[in-house]
Structures are given as C-alpha cells and as structure tokens.
mmCIF file of the N, C-alpha and C atoms, coordinates in Angstrom:
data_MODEL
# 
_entry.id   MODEL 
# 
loop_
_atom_site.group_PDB 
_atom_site.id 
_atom_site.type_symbol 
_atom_site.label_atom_id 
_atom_site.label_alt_id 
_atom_site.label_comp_id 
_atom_site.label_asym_id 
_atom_site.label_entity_id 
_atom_site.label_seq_id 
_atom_site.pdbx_PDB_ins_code 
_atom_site.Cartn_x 
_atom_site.Cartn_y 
_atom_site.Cartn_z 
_atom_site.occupancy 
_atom_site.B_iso_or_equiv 
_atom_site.pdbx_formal_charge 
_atom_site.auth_seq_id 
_atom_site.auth_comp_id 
_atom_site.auth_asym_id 
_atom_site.auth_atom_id 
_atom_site.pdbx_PDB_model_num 
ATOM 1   N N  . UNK A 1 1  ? -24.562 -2.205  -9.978  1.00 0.00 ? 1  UNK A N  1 
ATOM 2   C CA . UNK A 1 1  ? -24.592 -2.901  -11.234 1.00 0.00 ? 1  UNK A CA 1 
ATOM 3   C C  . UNK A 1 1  ? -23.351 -3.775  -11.279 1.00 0.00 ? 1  UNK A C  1 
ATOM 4   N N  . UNK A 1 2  ? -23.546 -4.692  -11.587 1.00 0.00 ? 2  UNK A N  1 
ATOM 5   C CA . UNK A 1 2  ? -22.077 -5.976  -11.187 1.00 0.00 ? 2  UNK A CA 1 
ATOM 6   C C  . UNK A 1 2  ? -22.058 -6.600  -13.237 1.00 0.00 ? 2  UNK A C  1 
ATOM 7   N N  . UNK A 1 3  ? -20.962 -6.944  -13.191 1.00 0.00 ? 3  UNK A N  1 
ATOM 8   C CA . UNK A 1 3  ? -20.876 -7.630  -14.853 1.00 0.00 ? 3  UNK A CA 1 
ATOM 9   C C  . UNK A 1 3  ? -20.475 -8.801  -14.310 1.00 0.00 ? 3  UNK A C  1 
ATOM 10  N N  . UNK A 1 4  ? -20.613 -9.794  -14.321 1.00 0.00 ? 4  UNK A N  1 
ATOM 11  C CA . UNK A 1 4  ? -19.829 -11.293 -13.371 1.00 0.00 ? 4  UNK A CA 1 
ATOM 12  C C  . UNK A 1 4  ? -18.410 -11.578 -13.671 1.00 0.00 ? 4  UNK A C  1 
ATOM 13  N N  . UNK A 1 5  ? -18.017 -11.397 -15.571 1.00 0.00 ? 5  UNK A N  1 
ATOM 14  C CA . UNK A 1 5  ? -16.921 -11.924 -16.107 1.00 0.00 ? 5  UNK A CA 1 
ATOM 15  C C  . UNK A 1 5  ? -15.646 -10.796 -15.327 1.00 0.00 ? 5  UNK A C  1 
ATOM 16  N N  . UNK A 1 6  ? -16.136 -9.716  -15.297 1.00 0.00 ? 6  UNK A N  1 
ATOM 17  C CA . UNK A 1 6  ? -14.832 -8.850  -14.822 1.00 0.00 ? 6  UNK A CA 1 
ATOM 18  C C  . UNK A 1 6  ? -14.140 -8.368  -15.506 1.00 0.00 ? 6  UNK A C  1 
ATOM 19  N N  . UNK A 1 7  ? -14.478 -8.171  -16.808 1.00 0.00 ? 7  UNK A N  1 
ATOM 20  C CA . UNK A 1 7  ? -13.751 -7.768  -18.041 1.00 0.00 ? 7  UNK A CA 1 
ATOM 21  C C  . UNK A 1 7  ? -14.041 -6.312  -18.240 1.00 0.00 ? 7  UNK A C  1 
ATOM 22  N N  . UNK A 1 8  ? -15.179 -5.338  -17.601 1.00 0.00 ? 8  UNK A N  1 
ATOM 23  C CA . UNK A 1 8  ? -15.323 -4.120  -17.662 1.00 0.00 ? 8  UNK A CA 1 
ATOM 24  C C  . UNK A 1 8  ? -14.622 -2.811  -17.388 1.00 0.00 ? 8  UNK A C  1 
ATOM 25  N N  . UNK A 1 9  ? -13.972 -2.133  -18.572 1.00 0.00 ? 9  UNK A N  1 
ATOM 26  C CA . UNK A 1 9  ? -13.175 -1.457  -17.987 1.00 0.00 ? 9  UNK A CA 1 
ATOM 27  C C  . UNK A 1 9  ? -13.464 -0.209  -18.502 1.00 0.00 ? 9  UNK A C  1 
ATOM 28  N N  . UNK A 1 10 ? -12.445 1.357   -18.291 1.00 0.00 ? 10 UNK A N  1 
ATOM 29  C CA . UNK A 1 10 ? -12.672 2.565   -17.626 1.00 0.00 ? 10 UNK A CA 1 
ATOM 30  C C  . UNK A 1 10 ? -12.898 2.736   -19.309 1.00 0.00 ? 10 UNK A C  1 
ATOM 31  N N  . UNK A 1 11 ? -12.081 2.209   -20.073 1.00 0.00 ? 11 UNK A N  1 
ATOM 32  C CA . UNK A 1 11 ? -11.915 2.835   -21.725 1.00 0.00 ? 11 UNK A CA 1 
ATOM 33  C C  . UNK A 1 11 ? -13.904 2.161   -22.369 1.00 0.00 ? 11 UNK A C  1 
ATOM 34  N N  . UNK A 1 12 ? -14.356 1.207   -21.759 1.00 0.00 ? 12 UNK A N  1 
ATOM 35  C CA . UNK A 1 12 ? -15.785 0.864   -22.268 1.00 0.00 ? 12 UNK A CA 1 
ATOM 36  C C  . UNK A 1 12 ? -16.571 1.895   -21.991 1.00 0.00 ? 12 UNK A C  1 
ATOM 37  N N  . UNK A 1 13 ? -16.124 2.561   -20.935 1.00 0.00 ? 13 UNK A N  1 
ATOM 38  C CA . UNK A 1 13 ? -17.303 4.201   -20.176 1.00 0.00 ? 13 UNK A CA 1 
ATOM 39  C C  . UNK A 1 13 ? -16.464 5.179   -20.896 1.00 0.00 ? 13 UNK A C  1 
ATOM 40  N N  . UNK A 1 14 ? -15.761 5.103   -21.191 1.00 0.00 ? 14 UNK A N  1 
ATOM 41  C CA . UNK A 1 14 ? -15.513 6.667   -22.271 1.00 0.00 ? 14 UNK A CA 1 
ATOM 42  C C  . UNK A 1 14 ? -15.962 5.859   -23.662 1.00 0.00 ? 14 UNK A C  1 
ATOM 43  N N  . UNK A 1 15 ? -16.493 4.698   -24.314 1.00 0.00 ? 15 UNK A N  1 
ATOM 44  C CA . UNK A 1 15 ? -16.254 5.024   -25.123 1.00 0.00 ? 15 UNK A CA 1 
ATOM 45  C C  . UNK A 1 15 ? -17.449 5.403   -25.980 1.00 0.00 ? 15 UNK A C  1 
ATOM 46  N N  . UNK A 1 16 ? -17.851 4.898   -27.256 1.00 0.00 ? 16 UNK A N  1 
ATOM 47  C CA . UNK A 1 16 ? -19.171 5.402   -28.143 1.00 0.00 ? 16 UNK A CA 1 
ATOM 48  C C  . UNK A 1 16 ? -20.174 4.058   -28.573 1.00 0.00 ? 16 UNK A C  1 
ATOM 49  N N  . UNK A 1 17 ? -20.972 4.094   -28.470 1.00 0.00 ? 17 UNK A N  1 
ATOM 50  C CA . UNK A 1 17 ? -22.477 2.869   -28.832 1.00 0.00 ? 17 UNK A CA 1 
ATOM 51  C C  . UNK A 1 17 ? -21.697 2.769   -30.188 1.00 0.00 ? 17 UNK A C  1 
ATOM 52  N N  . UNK A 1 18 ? -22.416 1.587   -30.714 1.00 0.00 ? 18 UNK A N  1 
ATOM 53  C CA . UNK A 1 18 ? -22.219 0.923   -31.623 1.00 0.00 ? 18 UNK A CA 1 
ATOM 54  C C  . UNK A 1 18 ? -23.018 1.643   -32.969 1.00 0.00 ? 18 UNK A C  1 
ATOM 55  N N  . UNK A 1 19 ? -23.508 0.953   -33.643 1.00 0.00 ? 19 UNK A N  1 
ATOM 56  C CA . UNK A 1 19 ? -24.970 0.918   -34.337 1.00 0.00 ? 19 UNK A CA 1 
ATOM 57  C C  . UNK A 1 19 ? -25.845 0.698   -33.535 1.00 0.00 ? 19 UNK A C  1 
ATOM 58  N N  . UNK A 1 20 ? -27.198 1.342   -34.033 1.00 0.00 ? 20 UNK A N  1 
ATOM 59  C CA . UNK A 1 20 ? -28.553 1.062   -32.934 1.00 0.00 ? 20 UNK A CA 1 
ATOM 60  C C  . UNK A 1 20 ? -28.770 -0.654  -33.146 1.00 0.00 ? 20 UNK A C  1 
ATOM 61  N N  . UNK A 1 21 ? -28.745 -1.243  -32.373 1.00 0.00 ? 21 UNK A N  1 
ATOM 62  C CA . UNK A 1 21 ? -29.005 -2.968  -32.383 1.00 0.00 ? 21 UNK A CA 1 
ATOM 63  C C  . UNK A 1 21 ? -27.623 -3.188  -31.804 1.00 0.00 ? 21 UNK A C  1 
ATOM 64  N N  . UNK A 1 22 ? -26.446 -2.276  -31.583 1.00 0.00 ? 22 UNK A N  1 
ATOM 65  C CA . UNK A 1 22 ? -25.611 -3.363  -31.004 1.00 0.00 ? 22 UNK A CA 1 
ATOM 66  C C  . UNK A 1 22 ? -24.748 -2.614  -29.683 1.00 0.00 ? 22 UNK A C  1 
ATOM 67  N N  . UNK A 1 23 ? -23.955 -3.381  -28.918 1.00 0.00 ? 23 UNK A N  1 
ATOM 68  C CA . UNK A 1 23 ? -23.701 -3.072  -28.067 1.00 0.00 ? 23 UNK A CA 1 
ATOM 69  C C  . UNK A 1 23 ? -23.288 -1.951  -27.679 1.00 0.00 ? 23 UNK A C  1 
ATOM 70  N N  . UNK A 1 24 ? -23.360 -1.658  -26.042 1.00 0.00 ? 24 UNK A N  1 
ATOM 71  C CA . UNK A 1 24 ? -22.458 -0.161  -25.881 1.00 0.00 ? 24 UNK A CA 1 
ATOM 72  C C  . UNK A 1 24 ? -23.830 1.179   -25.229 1.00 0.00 ? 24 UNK A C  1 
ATOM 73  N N  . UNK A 1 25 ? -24.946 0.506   -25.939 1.00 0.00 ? 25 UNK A N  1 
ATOM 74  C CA . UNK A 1 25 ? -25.994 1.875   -25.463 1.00 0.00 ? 25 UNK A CA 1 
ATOM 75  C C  . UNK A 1 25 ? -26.264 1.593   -23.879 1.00 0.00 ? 25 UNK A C  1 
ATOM 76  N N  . UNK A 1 26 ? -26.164 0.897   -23.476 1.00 0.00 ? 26 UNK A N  1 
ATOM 77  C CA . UNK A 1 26 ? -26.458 0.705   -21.787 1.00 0.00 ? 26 UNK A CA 1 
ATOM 78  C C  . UNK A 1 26 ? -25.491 1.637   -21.126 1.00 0.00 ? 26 UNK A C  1 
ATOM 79  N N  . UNK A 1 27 ? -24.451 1.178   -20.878 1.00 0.00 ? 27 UNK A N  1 
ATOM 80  C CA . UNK A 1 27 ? -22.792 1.930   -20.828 1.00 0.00 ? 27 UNK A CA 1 
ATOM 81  C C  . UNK A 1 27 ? -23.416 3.647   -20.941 1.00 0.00 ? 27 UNK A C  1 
ATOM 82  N N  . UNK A 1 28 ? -23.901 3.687   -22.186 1.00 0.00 ? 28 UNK A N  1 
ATOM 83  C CA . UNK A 1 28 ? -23.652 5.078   -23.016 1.00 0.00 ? 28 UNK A CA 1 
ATOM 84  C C  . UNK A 1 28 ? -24.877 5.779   -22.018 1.00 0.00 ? 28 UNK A C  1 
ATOM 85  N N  . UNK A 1 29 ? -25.841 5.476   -21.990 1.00 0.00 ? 29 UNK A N  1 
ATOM 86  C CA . UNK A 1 29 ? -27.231 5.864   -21.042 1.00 0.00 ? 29 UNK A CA 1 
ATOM 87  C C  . UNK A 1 29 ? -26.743 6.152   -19.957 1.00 0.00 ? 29 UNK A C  1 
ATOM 88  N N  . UNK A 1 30 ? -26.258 5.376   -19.009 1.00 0.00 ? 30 UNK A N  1 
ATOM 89  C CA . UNK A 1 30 ? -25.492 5.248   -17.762 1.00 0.00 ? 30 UNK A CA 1 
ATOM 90  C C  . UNK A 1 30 ? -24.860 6.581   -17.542 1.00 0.00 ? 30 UNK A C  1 
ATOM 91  N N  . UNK A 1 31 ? -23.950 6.735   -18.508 1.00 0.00 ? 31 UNK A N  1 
ATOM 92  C CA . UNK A 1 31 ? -23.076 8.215   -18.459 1.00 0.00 ? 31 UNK A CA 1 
ATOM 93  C C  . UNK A 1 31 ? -23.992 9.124   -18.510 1.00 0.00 ? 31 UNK A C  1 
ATOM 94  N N  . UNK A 1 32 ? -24.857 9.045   -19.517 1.00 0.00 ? 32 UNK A N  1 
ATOM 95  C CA . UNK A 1 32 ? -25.906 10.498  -19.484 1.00 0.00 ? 32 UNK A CA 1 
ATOM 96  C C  . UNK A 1 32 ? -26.661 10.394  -18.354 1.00 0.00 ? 32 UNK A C  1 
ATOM 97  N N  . UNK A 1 33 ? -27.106 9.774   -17.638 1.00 0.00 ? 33 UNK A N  1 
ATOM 98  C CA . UNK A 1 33 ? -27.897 9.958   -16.485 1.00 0.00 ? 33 UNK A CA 1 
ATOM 99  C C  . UNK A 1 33 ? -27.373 9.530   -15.446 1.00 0.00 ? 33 UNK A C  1 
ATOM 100 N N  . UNK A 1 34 ? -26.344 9.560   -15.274 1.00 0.00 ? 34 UNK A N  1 
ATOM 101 C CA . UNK A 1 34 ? -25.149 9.774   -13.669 1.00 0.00 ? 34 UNK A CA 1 
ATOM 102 C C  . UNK A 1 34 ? -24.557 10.621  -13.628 1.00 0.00 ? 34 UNK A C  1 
ATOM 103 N N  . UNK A 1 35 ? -24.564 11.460  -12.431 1.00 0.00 ? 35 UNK A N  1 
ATOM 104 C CA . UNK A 1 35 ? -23.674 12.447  -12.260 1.00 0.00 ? 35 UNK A CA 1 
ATOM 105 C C  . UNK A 1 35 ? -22.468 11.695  -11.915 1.00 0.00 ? 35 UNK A C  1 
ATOM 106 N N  . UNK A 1 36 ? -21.973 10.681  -11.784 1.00 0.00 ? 36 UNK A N  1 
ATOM 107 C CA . UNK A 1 36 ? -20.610 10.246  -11.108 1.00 0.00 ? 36 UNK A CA 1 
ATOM 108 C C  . UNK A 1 36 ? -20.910 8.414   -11.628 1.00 0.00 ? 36 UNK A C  1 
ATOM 109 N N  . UNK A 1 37 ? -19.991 8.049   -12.385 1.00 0.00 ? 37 UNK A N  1 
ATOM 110 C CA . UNK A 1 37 ? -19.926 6.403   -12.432 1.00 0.00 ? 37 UNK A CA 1 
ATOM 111 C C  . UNK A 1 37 ? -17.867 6.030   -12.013 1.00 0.00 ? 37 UNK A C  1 
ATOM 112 N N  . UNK A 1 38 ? -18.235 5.246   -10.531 1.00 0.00 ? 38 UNK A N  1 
ATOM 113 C CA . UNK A 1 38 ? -17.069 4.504   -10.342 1.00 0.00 ? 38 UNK A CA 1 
ATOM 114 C C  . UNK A 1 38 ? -16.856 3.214   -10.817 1.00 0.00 ? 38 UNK A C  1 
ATOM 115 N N  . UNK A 1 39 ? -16.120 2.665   -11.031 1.00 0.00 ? 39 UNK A N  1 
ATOM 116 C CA . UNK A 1 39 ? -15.883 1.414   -12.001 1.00 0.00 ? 39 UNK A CA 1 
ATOM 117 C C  . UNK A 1 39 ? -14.388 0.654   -10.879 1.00 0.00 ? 39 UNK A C  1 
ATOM 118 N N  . UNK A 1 40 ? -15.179 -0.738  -9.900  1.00 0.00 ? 40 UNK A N  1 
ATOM 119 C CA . UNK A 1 40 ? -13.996 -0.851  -9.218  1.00 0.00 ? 40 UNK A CA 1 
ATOM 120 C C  . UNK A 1 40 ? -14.189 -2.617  -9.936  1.00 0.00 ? 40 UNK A C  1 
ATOM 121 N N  . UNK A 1 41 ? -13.210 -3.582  -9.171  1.00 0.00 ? 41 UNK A N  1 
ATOM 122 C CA . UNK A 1 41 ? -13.078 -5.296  -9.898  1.00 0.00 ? 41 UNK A CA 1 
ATOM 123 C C  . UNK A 1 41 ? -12.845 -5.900  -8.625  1.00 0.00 ? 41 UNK A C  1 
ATOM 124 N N  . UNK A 1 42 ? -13.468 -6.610  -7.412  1.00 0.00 ? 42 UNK A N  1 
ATOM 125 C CA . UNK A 1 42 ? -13.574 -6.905  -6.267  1.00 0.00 ? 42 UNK A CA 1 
ATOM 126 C C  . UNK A 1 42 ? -13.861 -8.383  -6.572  1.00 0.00 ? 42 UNK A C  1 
ATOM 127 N N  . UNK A 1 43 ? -12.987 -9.277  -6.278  1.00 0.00 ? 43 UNK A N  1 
ATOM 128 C CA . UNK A 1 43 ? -13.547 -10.469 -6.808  1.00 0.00 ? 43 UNK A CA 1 
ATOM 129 C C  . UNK A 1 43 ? -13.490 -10.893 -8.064  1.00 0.00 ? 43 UNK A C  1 
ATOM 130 N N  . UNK A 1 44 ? -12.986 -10.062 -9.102  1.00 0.00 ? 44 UNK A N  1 
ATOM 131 C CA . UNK A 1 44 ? -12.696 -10.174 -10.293 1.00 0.00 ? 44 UNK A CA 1 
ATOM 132 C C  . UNK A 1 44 ? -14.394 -10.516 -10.764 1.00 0.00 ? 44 UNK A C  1 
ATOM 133 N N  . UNK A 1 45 ? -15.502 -9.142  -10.187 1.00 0.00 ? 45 UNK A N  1 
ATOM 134 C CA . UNK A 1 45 ? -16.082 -8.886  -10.861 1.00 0.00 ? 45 UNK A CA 1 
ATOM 135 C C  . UNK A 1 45 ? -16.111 -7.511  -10.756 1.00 0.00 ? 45 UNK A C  1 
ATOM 136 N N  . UNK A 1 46 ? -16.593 -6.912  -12.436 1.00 0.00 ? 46 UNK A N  1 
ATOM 137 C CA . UNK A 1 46 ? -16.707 -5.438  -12.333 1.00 0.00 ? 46 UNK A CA 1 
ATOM 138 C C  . UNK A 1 46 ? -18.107 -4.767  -11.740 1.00 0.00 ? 46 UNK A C  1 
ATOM 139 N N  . UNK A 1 47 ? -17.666 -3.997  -10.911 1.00 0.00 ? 47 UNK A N  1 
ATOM 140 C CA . UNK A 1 47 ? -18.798 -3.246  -10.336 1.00 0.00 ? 47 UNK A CA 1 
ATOM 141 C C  . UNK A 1 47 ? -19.123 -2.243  -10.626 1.00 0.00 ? 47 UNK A C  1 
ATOM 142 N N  . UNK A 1 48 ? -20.206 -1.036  -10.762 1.00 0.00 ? 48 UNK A N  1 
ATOM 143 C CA . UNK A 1 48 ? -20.109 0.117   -11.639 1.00 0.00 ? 48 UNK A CA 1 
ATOM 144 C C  . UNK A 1 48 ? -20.887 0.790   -10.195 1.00 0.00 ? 48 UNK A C  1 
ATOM 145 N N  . UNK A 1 49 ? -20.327 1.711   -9.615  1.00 0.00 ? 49 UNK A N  1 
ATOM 146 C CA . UNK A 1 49 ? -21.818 2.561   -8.224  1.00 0.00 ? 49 UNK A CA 1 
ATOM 147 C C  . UNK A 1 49 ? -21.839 4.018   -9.179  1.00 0.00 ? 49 UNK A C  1 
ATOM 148 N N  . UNK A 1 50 ? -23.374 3.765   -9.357  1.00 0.00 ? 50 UNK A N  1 
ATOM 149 C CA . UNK A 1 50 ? -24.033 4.889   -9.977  1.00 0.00 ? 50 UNK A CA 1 
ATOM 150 C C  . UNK A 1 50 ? -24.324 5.953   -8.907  1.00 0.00 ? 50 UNK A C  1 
ATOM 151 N N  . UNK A 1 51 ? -24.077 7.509   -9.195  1.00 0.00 ? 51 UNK A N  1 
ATOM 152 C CA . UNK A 1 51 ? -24.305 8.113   -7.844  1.00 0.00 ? 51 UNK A CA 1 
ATOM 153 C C  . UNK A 1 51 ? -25.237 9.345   -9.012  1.00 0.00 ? 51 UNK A C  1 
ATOM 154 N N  . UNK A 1 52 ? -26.472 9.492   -8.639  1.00 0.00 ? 52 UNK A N  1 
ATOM 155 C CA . UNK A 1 52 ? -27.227 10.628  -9.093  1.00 0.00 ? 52 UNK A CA 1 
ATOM 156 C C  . UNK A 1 52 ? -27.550 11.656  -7.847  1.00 0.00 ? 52 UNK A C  1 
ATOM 157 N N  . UNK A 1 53 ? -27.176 12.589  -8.349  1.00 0.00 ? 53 UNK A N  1 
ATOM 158 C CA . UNK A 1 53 ? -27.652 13.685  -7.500  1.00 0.00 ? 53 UNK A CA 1 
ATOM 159 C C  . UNK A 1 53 ? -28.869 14.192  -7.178  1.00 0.00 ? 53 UNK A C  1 
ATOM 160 N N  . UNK A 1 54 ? -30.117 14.577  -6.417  1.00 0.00 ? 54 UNK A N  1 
ATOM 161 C CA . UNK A 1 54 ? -31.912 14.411  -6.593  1.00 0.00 ? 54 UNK A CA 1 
ATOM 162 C C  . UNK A 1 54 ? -31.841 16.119  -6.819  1.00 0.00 ? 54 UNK A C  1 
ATOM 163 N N  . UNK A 1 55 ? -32.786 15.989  -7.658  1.00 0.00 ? 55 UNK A N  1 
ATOM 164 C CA . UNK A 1 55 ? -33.303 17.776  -8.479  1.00 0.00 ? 55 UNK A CA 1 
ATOM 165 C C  . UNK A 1 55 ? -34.550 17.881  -8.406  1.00 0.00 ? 55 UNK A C  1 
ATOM 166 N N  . UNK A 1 56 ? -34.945 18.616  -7.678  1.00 0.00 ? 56 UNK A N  1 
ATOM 167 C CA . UNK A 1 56 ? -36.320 18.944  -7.599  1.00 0.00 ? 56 UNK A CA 1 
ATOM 168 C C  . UNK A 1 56 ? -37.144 18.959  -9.040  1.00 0.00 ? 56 UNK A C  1 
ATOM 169 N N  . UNK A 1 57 ? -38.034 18.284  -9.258  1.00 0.00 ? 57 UNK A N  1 
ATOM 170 C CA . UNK A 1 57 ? -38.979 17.842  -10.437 1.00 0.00 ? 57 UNK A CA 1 
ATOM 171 C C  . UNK A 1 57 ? -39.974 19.338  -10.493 1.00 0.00 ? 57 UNK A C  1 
ATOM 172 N N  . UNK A 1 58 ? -40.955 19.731  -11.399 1.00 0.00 ? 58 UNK A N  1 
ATOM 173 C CA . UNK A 1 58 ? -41.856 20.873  -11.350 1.00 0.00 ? 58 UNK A CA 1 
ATOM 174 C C  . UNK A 1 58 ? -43.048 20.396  -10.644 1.00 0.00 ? 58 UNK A C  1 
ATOM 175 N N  . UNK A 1 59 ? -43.313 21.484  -10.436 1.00 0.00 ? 59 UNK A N  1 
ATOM 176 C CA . UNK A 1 59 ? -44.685 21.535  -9.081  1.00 0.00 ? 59 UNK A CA 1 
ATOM 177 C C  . UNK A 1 59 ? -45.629 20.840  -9.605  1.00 0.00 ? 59 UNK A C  1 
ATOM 178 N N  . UNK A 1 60 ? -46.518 19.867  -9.203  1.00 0.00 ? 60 UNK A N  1 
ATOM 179 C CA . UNK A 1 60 ? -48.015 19.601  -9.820  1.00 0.00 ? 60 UNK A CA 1 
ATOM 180 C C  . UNK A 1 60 ? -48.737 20.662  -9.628  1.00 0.00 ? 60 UNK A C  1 
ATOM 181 N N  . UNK A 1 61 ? -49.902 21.330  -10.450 1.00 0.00 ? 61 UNK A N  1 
ATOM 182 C CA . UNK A 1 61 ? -50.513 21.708  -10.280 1.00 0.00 ? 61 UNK A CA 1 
ATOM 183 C C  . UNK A 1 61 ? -51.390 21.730  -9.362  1.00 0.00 ? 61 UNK A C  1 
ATOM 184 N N  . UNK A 1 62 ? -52.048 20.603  -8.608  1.00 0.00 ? 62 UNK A N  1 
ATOM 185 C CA . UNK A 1 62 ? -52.289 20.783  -6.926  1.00 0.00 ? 62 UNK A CA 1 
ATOM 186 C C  . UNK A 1 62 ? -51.586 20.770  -5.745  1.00 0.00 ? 62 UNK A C  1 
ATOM 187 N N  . UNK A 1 63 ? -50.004 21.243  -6.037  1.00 0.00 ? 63 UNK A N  1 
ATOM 188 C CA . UNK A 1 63 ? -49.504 21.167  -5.316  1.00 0.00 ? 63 UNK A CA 1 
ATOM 189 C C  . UNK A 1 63 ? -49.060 22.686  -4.571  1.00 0.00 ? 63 UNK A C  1 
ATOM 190 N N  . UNK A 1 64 ? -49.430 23.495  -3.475  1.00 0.00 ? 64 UNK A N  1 
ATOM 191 C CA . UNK A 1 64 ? -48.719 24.806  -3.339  1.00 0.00 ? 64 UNK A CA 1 
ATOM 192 C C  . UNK A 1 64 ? -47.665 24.657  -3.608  1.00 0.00 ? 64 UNK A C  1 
ATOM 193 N N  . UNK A 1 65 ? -47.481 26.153  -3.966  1.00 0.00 ? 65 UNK A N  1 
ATOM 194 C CA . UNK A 1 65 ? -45.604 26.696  -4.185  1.00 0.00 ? 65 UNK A CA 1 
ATOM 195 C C  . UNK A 1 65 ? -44.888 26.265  -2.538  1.00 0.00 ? 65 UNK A C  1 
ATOM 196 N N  . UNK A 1 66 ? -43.646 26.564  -2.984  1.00 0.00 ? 66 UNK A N  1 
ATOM 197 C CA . UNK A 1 66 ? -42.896 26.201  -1.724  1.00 0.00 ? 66 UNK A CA 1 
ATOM 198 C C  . UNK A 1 66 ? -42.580 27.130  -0.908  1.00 0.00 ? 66 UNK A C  1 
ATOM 199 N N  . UNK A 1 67 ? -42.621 27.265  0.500   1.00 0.00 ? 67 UNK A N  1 
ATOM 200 C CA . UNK A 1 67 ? -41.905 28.403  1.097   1.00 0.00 ? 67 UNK A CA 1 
ATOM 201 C C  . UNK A 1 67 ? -41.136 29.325  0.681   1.00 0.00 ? 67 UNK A C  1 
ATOM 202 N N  . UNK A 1 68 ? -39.827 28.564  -0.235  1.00 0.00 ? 68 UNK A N  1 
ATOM 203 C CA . UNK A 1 68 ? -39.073 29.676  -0.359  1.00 0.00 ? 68 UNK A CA 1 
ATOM 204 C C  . UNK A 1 68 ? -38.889 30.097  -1.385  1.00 0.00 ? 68 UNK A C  1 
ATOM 205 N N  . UNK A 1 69 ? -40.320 30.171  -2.153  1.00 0.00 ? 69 UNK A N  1 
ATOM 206 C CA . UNK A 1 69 ? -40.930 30.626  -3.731  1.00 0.00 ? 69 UNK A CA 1 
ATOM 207 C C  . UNK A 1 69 ? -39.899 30.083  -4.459  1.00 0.00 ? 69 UNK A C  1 
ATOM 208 N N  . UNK A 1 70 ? -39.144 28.927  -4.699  1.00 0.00 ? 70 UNK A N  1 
ATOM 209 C CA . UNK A 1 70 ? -38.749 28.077  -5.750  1.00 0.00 ? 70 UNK A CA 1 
ATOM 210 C C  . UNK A 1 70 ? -39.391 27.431  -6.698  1.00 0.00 ? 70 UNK A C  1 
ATOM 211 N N  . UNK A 1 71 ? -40.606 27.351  -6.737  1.00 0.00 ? 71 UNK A N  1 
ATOM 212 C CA . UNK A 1 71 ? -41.471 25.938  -7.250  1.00 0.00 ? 71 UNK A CA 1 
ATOM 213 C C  . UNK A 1 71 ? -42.854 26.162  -7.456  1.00 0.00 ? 71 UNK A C  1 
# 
C-alpha cells in the first residue's frame, strides 16, 4: 500500500477514525485485520507492508475432516 505525498506517519496507525463519513477508517481496518503493519518513507513515499498470518477457515461440509482431527 504506497500514499504518494509521504506524509504518513506511525502516530496516524495508532490513532482513532473520525466520525463515520470521515477520515481515518481505512488506517483503522488495516490494524484490525493485520497481524503486523510496517510503515517505512523510501522515496519520500509512505509505504505500509501488511503481513497477515493464514488460519485455517471451517471445514465445508463436503469436505473430510483432516488427518490430524483438527477440522
């Protein structure tokens, strides 16, 4: 995720959404669904690398259980 101006910084990811209609909920989403957000300025643009960790989802119903009876 790149911002072009380069103005993105560590205090915008800690901080809190606005009102619903205004800025800040993107940011705010981001945190809840990343396990890890780095925030580097390369070029004097800000870059954000989202890193999610993968969690096994629940079984479909046509799907067998798993070997090692997890699922």
């Amino acid at each position: 995720m790149v911002e072009a101006a380069g103005t993105l910084t560590a205090e915008h990811l800690r901080g809190r959404p606005g009102p619903l209609g205004r800025r800040g909920w993107g940011l705010w989403l981001v945190r809840r669904l990343c396990d890890q957000v780095l925030l580097d300025h390369p070029g004097g643009r800000s870059w954000l690398r989202l890193h999610m960790r993968s969690r096994p989802g629940p079984a479909r119903p046509d799907e067998p259980a798993s070997p090692n009876g997890s699922g």
